[in-house]
C-alpha positions as CSV (number, residue, x, y, z in Angstrom):
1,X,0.0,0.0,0.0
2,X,0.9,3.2,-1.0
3,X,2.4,5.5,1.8
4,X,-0.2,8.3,1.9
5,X,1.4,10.7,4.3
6,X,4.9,11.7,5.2
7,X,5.8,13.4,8.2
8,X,9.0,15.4,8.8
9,X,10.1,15.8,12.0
10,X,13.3,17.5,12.4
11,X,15.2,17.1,15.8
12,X,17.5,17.3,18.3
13,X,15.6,16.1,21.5
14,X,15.6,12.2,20.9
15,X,14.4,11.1,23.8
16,X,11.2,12.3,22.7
17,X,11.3,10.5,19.7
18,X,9.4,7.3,21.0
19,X,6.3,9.3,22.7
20,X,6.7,11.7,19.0
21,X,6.0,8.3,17.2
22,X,3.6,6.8,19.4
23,X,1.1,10.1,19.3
24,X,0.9,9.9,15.5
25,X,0.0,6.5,15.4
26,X,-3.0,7.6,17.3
27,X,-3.5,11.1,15.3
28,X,-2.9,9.2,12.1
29,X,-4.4,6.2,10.9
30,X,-3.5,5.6,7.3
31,X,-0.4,4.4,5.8
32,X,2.3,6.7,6.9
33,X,6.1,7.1,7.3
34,X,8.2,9.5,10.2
35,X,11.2,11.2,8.5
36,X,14.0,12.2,11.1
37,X,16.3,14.6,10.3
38,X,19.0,14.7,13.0
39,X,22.6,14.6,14.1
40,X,21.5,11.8,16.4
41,X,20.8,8.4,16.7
42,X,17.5,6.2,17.0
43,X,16.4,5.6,20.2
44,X,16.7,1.6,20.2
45,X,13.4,0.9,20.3
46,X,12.2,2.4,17.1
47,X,15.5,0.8,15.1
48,X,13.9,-1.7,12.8
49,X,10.5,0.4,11.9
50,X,9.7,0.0,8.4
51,X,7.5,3.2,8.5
52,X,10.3,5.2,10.2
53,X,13.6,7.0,8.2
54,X,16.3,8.0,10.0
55,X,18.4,10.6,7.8
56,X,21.8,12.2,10.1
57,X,22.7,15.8,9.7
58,X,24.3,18.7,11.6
59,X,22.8,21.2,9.6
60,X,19.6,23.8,10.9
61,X,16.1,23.0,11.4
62,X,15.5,24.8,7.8
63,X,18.2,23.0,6.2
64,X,17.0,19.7,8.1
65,X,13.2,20.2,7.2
66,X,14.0,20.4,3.1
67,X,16.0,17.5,3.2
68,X,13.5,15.6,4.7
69,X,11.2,17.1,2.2
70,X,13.7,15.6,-0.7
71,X,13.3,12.1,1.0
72,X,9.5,12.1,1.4
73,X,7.2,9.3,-0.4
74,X,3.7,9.8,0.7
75,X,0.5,11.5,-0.7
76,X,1.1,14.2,1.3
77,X,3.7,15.9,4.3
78,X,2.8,17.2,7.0
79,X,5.6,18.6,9.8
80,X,6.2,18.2,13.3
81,X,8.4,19.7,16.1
82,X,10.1,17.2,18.9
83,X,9.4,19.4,21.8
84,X,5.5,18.5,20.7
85,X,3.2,15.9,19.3
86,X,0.1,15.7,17.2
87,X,-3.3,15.5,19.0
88,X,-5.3,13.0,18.8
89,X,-7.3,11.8,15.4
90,X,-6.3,15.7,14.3
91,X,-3.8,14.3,11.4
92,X,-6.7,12.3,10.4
93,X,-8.9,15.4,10.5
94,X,-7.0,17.2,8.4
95,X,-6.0,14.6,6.0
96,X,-9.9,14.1,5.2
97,X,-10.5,18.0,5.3
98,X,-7.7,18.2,2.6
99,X,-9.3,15.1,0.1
100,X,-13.1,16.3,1.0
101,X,-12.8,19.9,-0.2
102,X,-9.8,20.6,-2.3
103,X,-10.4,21.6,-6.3
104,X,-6.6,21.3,-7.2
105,X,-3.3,19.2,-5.9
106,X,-2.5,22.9,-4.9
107,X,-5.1,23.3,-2.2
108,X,-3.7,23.3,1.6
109,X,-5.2,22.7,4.7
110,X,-3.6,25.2,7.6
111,X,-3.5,24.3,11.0
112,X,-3.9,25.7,14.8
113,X,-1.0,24.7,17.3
114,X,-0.8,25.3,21.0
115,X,2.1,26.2,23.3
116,X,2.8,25.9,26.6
117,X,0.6,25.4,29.7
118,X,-0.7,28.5,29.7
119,X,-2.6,28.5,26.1
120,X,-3.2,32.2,25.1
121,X,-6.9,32.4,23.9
122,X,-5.8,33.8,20.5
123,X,-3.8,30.8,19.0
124,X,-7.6,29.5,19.0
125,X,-8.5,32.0,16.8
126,X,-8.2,32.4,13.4
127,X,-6.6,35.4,13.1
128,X,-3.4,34.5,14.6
129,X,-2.9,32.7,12.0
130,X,-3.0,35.3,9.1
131,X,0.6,36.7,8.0
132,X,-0.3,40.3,8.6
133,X,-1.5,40.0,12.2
134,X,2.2,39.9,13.2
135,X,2.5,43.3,12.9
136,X,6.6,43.6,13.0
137,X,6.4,41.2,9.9
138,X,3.5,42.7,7.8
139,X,4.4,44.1,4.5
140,X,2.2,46.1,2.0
141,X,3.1,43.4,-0.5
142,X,1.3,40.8,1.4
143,X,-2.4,40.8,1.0
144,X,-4.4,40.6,4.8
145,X,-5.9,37.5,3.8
146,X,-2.7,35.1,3.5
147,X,-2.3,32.6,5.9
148,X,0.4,31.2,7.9
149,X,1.8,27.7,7.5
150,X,3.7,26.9,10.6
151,X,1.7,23.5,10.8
152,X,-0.3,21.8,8.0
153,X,-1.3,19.1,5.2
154,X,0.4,19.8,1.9
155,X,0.2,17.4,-1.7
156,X,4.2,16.5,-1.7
157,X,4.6,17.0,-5.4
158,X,3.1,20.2,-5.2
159,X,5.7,21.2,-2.0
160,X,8.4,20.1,-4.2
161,X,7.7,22.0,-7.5
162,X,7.9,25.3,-5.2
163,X,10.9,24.0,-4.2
164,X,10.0,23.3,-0.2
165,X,11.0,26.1,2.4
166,X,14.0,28.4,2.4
167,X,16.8,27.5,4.0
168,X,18.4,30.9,3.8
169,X,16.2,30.9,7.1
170,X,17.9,29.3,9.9
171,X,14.5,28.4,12.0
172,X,11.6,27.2,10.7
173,X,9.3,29.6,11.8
174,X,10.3,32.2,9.0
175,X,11.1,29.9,6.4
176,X,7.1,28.3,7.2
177,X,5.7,31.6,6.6
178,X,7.9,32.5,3.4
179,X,6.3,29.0,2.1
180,X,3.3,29.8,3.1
181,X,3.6,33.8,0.7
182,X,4.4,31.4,-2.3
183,X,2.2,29.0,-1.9
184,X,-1.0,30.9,-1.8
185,X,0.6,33.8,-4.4
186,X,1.2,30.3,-6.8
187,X,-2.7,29.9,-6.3
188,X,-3.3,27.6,-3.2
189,X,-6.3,27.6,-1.6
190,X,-6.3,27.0,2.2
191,X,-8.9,25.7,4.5
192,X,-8.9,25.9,8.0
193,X,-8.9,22.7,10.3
194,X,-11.0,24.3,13.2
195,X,-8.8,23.0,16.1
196,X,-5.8,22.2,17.0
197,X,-3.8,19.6,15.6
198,X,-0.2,20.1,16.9
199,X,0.4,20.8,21.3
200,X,4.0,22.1,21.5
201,X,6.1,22.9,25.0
202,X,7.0,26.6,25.0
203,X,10.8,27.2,25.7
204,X,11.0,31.5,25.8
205,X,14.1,33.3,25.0
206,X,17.2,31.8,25.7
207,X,15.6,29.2,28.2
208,X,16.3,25.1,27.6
209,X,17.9,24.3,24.7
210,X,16.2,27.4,23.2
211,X,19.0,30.0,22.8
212,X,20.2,28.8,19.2
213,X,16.8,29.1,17.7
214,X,16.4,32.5,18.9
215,X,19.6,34.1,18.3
216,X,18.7,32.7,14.4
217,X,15.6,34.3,14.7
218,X,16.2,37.8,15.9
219,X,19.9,38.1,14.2
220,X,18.6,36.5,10.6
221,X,15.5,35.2,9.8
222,X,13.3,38.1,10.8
223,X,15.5,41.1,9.4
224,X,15.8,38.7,6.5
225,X,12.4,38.3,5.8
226,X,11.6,42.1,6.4
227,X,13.9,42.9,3.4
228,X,12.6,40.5,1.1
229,X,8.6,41.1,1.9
230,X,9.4,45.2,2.1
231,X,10.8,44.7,-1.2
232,X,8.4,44.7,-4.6
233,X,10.7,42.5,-6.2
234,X,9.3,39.9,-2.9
235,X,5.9,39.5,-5.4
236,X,8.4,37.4,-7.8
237,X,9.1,35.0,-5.1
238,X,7.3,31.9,-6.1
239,X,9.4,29.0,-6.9
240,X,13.0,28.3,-5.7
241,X,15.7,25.3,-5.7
242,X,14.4,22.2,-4.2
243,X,18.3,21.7,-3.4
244,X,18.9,24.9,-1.8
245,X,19.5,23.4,1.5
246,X,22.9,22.1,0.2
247,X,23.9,26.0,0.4
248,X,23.1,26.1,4.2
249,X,26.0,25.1,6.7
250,X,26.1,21.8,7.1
251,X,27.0,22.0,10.6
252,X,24.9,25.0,12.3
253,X,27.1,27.0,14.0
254,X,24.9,28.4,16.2
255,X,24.4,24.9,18.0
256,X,27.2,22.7,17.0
């Protein structure tokens, strides 16, 4: 049987791994495989999973996202974090939201995603998950209606004929929402899966193992989105090189 859904987990923490694996069996039950990028090994007791890929790499999450991306067989992707895991019967949800309504292998569903204990009532609405509600990274070139794409469902040959994310962005966060511009400026429709699908932990500032993320955010990914979306020449962003990620470090700096 055809694999019909391919999700990309990049990582670091694998000792979450197991409990990772073990949510999305209960989120998702068709045919799927788990794609982990890492510098790490398997945890021994998911060595031997057919439905599992292990691919090693030092590079960033952006960098480790796409190449995931390059190895991914199913119907669709979908992504995940390792700090998280995907509520229950949500993947299937979405999956069935996706095949029930779209009107082209373009179409998207977009998805809510909680952190933390302490849930601020806005990540349940939907306008926290437009572009331009994050004021710092609005742009005149964006229309008010785009979504964000930090979690979703996606038709894989579709992600890679865009070319996947950017991995001139370190994180994922920016390089999600850069996706997300040229997706829905290449014609994608989105539909909204009313709750959440994805539960995160919520590691502020430089707390945990947090501090490389957010030094790649504040020092490149937001000032490097800023001048490409305050730029006109940001409305010919549409498709890029699936292979870009072999231009990112291939051992982050700012962790290893």
């Amino acid at each position: 049987m055809k694999v019909k859904l391919s999700v990309i987990l990049p990582g670091i923490r694998y000792k979450n791994w197991a409990f990772f694996y073990k949510k999305l069996k209960e989120s998702y039950s068709g045919k799927c495989e788990l794609i982990i990028i890492s510098p790490y090994d398997l945890p021994k007791i998911l060595v031997g999973h057919d439905d599992i890929k292990h691919i090693k790499d030092y590079g960033s999450p952006s960098r480790c996202q796409q190449i995931g991306l390059t190895a991914a067989a199913g119907e669709y992707i979908t992504w995940g974090a390792d700090d998280g895991v995907f509520i229950k019967n949500k993947l299937n949800e979405a999956v069935n939201l996706l095949e029930e309504n779209k009107t082209s292998y373009k179409d998207i569903v977009v998805c809510k995603y909680l952190e933390g204990n302490n849930i601020d009532p806005i990540m349940y609405e939907d306008k926290y998950y437009k572009i331009n509600f994050f004021k710092n990274l609005s742009s005149a070139y964006i229309p008010n209606d785009y979504w964000i794409l930090n979690v979703g469902v996606v038709n894989t040959k579709y992600a890679k004929e865009l070319g996947g994310w950017d991995t001139q962005f370190e994180g994922t966060t920016m390089a999600h929402m850069d996706f997300a511009v040229r997706t829905q400026r290449a014609g994608s429709k989105y539909y909204m899966l009313k709750e959440p699908i994805l539960a995160c932990t919520h590691t502020p500032g430089v707390t945990g193992d947090h501090a490389p993320i957010h030094f790649a955010q504040l020092e490149n990914d937001e000032p490097l989105f800023r001048r490409i979306y305050n730029s006109p020449d940001c409305q010919n962003k549409i498709n890029i090189d699936i292979n870009n990620w072999k231009n990112a470090e291939n051992r982050w700096k700012r962790r290893f």
